[in-house]
LUMMIDO-300186 format. One record per residue (C-alpha): residue number from 1; z, x, y; chain. Coordinates in nm, 2 decimals. Layout:
% LUMMIDO-300186
+-----+--------+--------+--------+---+
!   k !      w !      u !      v ! c !
+-----+--------+--------+--------+---+
! NUM !      Z !      X !      Y ! A !
...
+-----+--------+--------+--------+---+
END
This chain:
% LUMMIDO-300186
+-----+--------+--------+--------+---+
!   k !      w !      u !      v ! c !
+-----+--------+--------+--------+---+
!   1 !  -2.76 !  -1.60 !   1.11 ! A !
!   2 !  -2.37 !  -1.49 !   1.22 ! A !
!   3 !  -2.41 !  -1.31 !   1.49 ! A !
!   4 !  -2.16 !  -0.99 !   1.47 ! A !
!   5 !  -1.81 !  -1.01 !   1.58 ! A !
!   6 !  -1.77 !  -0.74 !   1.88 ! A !
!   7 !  -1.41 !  -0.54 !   1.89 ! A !
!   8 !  -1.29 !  -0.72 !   2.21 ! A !
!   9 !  -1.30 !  -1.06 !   2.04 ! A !
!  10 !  -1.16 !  -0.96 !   1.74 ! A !
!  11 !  -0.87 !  -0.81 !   1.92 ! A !
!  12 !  -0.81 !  -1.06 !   2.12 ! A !
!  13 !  -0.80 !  -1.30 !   1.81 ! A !
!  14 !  -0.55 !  -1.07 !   1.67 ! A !
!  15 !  -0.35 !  -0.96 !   1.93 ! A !
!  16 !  -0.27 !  -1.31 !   2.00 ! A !
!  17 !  -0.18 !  -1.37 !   1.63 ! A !
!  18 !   0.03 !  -1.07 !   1.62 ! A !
!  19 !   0.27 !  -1.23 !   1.96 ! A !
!  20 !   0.29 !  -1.55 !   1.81 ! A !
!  21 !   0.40 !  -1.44 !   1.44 ! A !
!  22 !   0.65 !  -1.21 !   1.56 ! A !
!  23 !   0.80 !  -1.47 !   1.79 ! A !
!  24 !   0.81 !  -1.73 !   1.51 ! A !
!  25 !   0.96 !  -1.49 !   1.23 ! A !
!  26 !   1.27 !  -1.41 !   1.43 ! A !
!  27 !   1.35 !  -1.77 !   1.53 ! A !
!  28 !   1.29 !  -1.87 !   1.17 ! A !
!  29 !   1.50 !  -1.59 !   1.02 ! A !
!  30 !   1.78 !  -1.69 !   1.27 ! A !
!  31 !   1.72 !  -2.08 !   1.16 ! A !
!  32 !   1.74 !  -2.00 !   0.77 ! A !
!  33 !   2.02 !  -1.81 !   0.82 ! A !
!  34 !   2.22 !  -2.05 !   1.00 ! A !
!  35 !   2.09 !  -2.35 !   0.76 ! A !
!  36 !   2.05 !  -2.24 !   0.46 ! A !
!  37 !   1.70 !  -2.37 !   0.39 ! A !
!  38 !   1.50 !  -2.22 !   0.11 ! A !
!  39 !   1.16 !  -2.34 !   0.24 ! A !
!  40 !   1.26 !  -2.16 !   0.62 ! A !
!  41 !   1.34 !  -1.90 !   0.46 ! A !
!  42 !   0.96 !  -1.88 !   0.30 ! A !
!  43 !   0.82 !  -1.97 !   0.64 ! A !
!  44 !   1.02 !  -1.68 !   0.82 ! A !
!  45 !   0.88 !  -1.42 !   0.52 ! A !
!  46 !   0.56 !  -1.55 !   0.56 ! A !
!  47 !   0.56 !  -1.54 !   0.93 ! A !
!  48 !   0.70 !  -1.19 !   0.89 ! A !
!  49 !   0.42 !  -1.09 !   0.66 ! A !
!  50 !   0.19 !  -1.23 !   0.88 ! A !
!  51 !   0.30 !  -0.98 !   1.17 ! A !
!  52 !   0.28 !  -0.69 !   0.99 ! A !
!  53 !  -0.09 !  -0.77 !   0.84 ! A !
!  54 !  -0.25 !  -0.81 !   1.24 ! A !
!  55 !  -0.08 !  -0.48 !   1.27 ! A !
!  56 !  -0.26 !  -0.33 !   0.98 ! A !
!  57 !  -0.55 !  -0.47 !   1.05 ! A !
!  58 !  -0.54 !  -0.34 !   1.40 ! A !
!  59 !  -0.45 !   0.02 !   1.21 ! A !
!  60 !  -0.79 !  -0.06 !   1.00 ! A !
!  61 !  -1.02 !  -0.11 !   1.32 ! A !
!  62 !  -0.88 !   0.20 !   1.50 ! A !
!  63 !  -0.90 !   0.43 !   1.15 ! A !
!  64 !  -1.30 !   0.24 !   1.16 ! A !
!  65 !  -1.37 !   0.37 !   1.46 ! A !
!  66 !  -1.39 !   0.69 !   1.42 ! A !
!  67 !  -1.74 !   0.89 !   1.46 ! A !
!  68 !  -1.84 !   1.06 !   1.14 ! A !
!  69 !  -1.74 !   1.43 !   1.01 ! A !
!  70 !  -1.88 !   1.67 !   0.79 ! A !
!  71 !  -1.62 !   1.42 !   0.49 ! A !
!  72 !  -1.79 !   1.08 !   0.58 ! A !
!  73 !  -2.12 !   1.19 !   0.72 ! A !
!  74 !  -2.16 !   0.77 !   0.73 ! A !
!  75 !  -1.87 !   0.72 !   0.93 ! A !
!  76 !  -1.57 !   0.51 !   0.86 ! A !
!  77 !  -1.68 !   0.20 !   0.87 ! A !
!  78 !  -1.52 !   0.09 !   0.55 ! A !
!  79 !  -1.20 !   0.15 !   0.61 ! A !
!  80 !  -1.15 !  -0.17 !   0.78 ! A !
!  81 !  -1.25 !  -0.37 !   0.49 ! A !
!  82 !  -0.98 !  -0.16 !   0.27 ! A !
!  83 !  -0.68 !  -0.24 !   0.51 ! A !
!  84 !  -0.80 !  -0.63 !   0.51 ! A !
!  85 !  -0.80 !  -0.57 !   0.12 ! A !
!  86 !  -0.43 !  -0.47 !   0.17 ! A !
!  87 !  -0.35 !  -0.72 !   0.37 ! A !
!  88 !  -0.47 !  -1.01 !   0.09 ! A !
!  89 !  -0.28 !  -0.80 !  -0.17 ! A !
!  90 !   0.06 !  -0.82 !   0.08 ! A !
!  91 !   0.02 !  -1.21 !   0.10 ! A !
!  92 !   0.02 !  -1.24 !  -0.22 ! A !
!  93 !   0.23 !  -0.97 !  -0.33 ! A !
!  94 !   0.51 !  -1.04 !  -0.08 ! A !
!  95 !   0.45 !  -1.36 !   0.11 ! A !
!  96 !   0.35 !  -1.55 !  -0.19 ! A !
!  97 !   0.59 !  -1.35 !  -0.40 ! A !
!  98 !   0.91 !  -1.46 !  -0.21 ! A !
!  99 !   0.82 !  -1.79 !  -0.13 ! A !
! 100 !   0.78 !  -1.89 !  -0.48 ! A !
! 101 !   1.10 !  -1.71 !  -0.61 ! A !
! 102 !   1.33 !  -1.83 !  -0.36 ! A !
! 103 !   1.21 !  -2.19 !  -0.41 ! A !
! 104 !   1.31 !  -2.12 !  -0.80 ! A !
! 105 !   1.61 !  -2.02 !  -0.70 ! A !
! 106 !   1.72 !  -2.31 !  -0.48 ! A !
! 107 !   1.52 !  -2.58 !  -0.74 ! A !
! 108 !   1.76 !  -2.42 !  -1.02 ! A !
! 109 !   2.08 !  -2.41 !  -0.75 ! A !
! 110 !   2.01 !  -2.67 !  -0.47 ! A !
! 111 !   2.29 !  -2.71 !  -0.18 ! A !
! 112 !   2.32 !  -2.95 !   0.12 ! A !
! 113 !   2.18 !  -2.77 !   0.44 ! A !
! 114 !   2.44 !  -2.68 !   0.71 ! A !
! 115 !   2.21 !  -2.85 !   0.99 ! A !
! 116 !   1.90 !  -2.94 !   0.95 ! A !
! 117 !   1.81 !  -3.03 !   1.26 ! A !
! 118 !   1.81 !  -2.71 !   1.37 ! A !
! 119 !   1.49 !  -2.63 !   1.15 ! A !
! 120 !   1.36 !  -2.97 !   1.27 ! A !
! 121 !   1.33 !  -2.79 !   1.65 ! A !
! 122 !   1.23 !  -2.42 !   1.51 ! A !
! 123 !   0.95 !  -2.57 !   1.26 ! A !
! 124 !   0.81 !  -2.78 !   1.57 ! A !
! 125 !   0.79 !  -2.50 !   1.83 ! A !
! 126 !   0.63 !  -2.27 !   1.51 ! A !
! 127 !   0.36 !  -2.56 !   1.48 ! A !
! 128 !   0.28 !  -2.55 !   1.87 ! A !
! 129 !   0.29 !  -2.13 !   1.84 ! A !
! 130 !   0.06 !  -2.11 !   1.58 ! A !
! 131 !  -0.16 !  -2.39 !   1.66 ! A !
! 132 !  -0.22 !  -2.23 !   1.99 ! A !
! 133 !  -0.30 !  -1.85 !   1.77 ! A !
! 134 !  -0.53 !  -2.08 !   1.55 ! A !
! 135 !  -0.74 !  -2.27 !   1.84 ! A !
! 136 !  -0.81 !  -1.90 !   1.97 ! A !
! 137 !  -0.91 !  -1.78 !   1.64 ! A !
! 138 !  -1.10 !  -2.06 !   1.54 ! A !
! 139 !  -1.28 !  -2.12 !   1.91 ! A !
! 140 !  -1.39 !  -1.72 !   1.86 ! A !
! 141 !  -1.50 !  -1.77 !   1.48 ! A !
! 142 !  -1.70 !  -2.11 !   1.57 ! A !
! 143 !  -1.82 !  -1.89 !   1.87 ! A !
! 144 !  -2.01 !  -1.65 !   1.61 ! A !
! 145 !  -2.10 !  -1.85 !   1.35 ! A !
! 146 !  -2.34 !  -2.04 !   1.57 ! A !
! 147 !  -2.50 !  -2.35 !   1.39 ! A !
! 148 !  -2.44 !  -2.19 !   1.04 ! A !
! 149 !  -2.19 !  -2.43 !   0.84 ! A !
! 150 !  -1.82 !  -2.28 !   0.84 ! A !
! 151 !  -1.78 !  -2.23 !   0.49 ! A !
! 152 !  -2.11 !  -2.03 !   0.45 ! A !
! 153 !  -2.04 !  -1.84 !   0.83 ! A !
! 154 !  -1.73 !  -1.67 !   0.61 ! A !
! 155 !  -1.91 !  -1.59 !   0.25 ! A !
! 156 !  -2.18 !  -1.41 !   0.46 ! A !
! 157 !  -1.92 !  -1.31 !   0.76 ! A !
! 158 !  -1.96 !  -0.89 !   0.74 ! A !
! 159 !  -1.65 !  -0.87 !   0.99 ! A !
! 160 !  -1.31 !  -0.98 !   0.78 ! A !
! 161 !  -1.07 !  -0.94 !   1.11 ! A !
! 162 !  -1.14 !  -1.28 !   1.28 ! A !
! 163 !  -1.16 !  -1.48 !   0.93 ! A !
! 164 !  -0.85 !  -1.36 !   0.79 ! A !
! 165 !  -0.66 !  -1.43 !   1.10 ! A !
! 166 !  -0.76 !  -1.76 !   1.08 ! A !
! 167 !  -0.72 !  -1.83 !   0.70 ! A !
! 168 !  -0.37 !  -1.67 !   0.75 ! A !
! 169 !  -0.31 !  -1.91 !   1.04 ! A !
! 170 !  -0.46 !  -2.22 !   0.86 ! A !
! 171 !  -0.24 !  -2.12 !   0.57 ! A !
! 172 !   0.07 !  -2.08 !   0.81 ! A !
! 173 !   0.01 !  -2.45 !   0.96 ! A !
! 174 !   0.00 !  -2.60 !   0.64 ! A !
! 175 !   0.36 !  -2.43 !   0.53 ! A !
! 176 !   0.47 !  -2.52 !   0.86 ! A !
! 177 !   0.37 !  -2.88 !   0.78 ! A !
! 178 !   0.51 !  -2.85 !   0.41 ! A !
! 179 !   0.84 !  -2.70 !   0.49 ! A !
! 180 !   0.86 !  -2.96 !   0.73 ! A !
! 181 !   0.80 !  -3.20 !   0.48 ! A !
! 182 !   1.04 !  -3.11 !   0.23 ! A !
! 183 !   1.34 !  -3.03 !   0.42 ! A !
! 184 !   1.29 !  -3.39 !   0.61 ! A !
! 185 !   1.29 !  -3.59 !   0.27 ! A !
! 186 !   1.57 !  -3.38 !   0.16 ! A !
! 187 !   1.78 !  -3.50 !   0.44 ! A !
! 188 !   1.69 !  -3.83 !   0.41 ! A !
! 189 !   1.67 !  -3.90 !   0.04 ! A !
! 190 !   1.98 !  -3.69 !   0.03 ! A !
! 191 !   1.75 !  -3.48 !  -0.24 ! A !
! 192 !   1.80 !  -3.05 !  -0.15 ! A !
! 193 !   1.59 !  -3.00 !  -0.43 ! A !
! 194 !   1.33 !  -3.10 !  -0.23 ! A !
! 195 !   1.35 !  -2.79 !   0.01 ! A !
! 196 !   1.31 !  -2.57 !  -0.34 ! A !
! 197 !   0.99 !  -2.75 !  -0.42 ! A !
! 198 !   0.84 !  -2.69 !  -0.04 ! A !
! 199 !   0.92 !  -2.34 !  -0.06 ! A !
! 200 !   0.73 !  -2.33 !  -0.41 ! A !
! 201 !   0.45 !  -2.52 !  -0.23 ! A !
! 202 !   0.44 !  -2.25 !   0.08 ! A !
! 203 !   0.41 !  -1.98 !  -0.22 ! A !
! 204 !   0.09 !  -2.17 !  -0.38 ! A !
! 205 !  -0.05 !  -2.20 !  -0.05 ! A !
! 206 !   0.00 !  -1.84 !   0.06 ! A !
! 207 !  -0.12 !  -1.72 !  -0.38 ! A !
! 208 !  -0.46 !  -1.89 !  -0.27 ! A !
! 209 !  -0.51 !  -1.78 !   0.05 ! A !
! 210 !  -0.48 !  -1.42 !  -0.05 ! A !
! 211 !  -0.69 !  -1.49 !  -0.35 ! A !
! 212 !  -0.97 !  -1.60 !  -0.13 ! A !
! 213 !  -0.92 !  -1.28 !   0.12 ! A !
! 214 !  -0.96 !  -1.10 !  -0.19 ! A !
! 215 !  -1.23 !  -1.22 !  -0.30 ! A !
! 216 !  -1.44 !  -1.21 !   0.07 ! A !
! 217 !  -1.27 !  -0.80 !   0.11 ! A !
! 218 !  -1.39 !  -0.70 !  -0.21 ! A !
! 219 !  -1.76 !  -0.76 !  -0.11 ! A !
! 220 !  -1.78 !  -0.58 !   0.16 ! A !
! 221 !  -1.56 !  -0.31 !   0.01 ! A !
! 222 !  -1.78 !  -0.22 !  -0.28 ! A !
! 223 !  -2.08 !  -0.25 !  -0.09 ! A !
! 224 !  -2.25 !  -0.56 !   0.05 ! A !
! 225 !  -2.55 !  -0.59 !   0.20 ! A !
! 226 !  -2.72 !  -0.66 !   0.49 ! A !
! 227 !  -2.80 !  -1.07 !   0.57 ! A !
! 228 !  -3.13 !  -1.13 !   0.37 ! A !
! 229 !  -3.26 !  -1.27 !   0.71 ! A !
! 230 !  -3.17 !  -0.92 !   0.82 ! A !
! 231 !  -3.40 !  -0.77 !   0.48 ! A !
! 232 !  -3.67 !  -0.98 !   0.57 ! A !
! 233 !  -3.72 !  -0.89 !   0.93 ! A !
! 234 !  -3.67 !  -0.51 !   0.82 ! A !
! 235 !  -3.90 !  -0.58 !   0.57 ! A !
! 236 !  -4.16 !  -0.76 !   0.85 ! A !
! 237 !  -4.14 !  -0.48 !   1.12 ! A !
! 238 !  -4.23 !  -0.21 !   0.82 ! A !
! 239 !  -4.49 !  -0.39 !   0.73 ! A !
! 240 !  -4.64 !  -0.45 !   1.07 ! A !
! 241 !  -4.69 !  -0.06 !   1.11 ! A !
! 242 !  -5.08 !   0.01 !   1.09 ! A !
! 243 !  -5.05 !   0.30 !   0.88 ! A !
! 244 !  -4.82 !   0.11 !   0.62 ! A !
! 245 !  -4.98 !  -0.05 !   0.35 ! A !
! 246 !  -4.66 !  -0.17 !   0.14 ! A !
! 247 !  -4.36 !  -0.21 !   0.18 ! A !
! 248 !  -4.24 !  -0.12 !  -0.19 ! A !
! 249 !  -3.82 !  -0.16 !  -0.15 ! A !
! 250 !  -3.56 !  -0.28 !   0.10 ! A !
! 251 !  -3.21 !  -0.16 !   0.04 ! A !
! 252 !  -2.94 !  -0.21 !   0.26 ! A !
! 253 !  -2.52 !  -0.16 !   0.29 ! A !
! 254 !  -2.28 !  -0.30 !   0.54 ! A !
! 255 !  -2.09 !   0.07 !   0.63 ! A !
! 256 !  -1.90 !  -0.15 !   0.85 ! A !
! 257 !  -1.94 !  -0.49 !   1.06 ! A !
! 258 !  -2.17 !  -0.34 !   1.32 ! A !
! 259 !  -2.34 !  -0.07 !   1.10 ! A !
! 260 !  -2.58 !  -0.09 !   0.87 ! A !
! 261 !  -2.73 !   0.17 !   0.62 ! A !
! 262 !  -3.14 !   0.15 !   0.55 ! A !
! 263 !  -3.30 !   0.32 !   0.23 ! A !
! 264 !  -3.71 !   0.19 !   0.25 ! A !
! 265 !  -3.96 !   0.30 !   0.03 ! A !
! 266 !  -4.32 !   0.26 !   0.18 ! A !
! 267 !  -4.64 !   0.26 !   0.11 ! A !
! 268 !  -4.88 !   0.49 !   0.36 ! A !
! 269 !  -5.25 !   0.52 !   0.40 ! A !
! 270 !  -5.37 !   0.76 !   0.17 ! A !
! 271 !  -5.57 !   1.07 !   0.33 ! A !
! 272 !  -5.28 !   1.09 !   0.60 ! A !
! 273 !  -5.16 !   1.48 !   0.63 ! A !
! 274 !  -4.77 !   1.55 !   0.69 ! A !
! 275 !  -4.77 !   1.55 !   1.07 ! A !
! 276 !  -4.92 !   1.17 !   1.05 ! A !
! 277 !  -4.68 !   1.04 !   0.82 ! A !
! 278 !  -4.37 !   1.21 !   1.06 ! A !
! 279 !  -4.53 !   1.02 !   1.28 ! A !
! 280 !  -4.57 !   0.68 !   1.15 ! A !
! 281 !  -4.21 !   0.74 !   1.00 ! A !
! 282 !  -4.08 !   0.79 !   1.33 ! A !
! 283 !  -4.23 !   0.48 !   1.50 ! A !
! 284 !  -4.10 !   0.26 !   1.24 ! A !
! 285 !  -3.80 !   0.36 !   1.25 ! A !
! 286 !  -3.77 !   0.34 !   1.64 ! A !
! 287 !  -3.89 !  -0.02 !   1.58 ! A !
! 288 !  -3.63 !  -0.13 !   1.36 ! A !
! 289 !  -3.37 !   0.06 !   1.58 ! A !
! 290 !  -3.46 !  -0.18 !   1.88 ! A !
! 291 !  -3.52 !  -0.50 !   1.67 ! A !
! 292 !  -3.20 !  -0.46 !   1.50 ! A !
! 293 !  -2.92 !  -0.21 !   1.72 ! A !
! 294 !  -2.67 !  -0.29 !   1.42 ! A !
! 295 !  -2.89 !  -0.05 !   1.23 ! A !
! 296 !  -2.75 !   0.28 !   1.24 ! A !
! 297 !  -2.88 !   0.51 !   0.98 ! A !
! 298 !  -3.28 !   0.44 !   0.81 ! A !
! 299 !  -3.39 !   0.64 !   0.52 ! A !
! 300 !  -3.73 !   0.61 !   0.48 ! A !
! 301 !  -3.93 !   0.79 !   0.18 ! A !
! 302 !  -4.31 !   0.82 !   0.18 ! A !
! 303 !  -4.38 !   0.70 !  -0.20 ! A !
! 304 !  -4.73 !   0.56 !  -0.34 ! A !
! 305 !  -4.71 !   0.18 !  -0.47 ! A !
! 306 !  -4.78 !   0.30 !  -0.81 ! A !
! 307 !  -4.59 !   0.58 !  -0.86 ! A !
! 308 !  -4.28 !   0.37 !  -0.73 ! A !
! 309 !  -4.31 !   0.06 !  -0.98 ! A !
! 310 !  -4.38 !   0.34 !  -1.24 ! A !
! 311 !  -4.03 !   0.44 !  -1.18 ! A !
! 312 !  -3.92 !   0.16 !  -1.13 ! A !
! 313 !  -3.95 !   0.01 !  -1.47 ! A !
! 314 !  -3.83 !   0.36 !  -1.60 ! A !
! 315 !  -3.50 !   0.30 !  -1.41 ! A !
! 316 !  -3.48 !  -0.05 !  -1.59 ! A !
! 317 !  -3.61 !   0.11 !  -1.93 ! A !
! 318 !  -3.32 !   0.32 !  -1.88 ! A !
! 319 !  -3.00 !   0.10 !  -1.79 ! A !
+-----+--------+--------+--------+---+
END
C-alpha cells in the first residue's frame, strides 16, 4: 500500500521545483537568444512551462483545501486533480507545442549558432539544477511508495502533486540531455540541422509525458476509488461488528488524496428495533473512522441481503 502524501512534503517537492525551473528558464531564454539554438529555445519554453505548472498546482492544493459549503457539501477535494489535469494539457499544448514547431522551423531553415559554448555552460548548470529538484522529488516519492514497485506506486498514487513533479523533472533531464546532444553534434559535425531534430525530440518527450499525466489525472478526476486493500479492510471491520451479518456492498471515491467517501450496504440481525441499529451503525462507523483517518464521510444503509441482490440484478436488468 502507498501510504498518503501529506501537504508539507508535497510542498516542499514543489516548492523546490518551482526555484529551480524559474532559475533555469531565464538563463536559457538569455542563452537562446544570444545563440540562436532552436533546441535552447525548446528547453527555456519547457522550463518556462514547467514554472508555471508548480504554481498551478500550488493554486490547486490551496483551492483543495477548502472546508466544505452548502455548494460542495463533500469539500473540494477534486479540485486539485483538475489543476494537475491542466497542467498535462499545458505540457502538451504549449511545451510540447513549441518545441516541436520551432524544431520544424529550424530543420526547414537551419543556421550556424553564434556561440555554442555558451549553451554548453547553461545546459550543464540546468542538468545540476534540476537534478538536485529531481533527487528531492524522487527521495519524497520513493519515501511513500514504500516497498510497492515504482511504476505501480504511480497508477495507484491518489496524490498527483509529487508524481507529476517528478515525471515533469524526469522529462526535463532527458531534454536537457537531448538538447545537449544535438547542439554538440551539430558543432562538431558542422550539421545545424541537428539542433532542429533535438528540439523535435524535446517536443516528443514533453507530447508523452503529458499524455501519461493525462491519463493518471483523469482517474482520479472522474472518480477513482479507494486502494482495494483499503475495500477489503473496510469491508473486514464491517463485518467484524456482532450485529452485522453481511456485508452486501463496498463503494468507495477518492474526494481528494486524504479523503475518502464510503457508501456500505449491510446486512443486520433481524428482530433489531431502530434505536439498535443507530447503534450498531454508529460503532461501525467509529471503527472504520480510527482504522482508516483518510476516511471522511461513511454512508451506511441498513438493507436485508435479499432485498439488496433483488435490486441489484434489477439495476443490471436495467443498464
Amino acid at each position: 500500500m502507498v501510504p498518503l502524501m501529506d501537504a508539507h512534503g508535497s510542498k516542499k517537492v514543489i516548492f523546490a521545483a518551482l526555484a529551480g525551473n524559474g532559475l533555469i528558464a531565464i538563463t536559457k531564454f538569455t542563452a537562446a537568444a544570444y545563440t540562436g539554438s532552436s533546441a535552447m529555445f525548446s528547453e527555456a519554453v519547457h522550463s518556462l512551462v514547467d514554472t508555471g505548472n508548480q504554481g498551478l498546482i500550488l493554486y490547486g492544493m490551496k483551492r483543495a483545501s477548502r472546508p466544505p459549503d452548502e455548494s460542495h457539501p463533500f469539500g473540494y477535494g477534486p479540485e486539485l486533480y483538475f489543476w494537475t489535469f491542466v497542467v498535462a494539457i499545458l505540457i502538451f499544448g504549449v511545451g510540447a507545442g513549441v518545441s516541436i514547431y520551432e524544431g520544424i522551423d529550424k530543420v526547414r531553415h537551419p543556421h550556424v549558432l553564434t556561440d555554442p559554448m555558451i549553451n554548453y555552460i547553461v545546459l550543464g548548470l540546468a542538468m545540476i539544477f534540476e537534478a538536485v529538484a529531481w533527487w528531492i522529488a524522487f527521495k519524497e516519492f520513493n519515501k511513500r511508495r514504500g516497498p510497492v514497485p515504482f511504476f505501480r506506486a504511480v497508477r495507484i498514487s491518489k496524490d498527483p502533486t509529487v508524481f507529476t513533479v517528478l515525471f515533469e523533472d524526469s522529462a526535463a533531464m532527458l531534454g536537457l540531455i537531448v538538447a545537449f546532444i544535438g547542439i554538440l553534434l551539430g558543432d562538431l559535425l558542422d550539421l545545424p540541422i541537428l539542433d532542429g531534430v533535438a528540439s523535435i525530440l524535446i517536443g516528443v518527450i514533453l507530447a508523452g509525458t503529458a499524455a501519461l499525466l493525462a491519463y493518471e489525472s483523469k482517474g482520479l478526476l472522474i472518480g477513482e476509488g479507494a486502494l482495494p486493500e483499503t475495500v477489503e479492510s473496510i469491508r473486514r471491520r464491517a463485518r467484524a461488528h456482532r450485529h452485522v451479518n453481511r456485508v452486501n456492498e463496498v463503494l468507495t471515491m477518492h474526494m481528494g488524496p486524504s479523503e475518502i467517501l464510503v457508501n456500505l450496504s449491510l446486512d443486520f440481525d433481524s428482530g433489531m428495533d431502530a434505536e439498535d441499529v443507530e447503534t450498531a451503525i454508529a460503532e461501525v462507523e467509529r471503527d472504520i473512522k480510527t482504522r482508516h483517518p483518510e476516511v471522511s464521510r461513511i454512508f451506511i444503509e441498513a438493507q436485508d441481503w435479499a432485498a439488496h441482490r433483488r435490486e441489484r440484478r434489477m439495476d443490471k436488468a436495467g443498464g
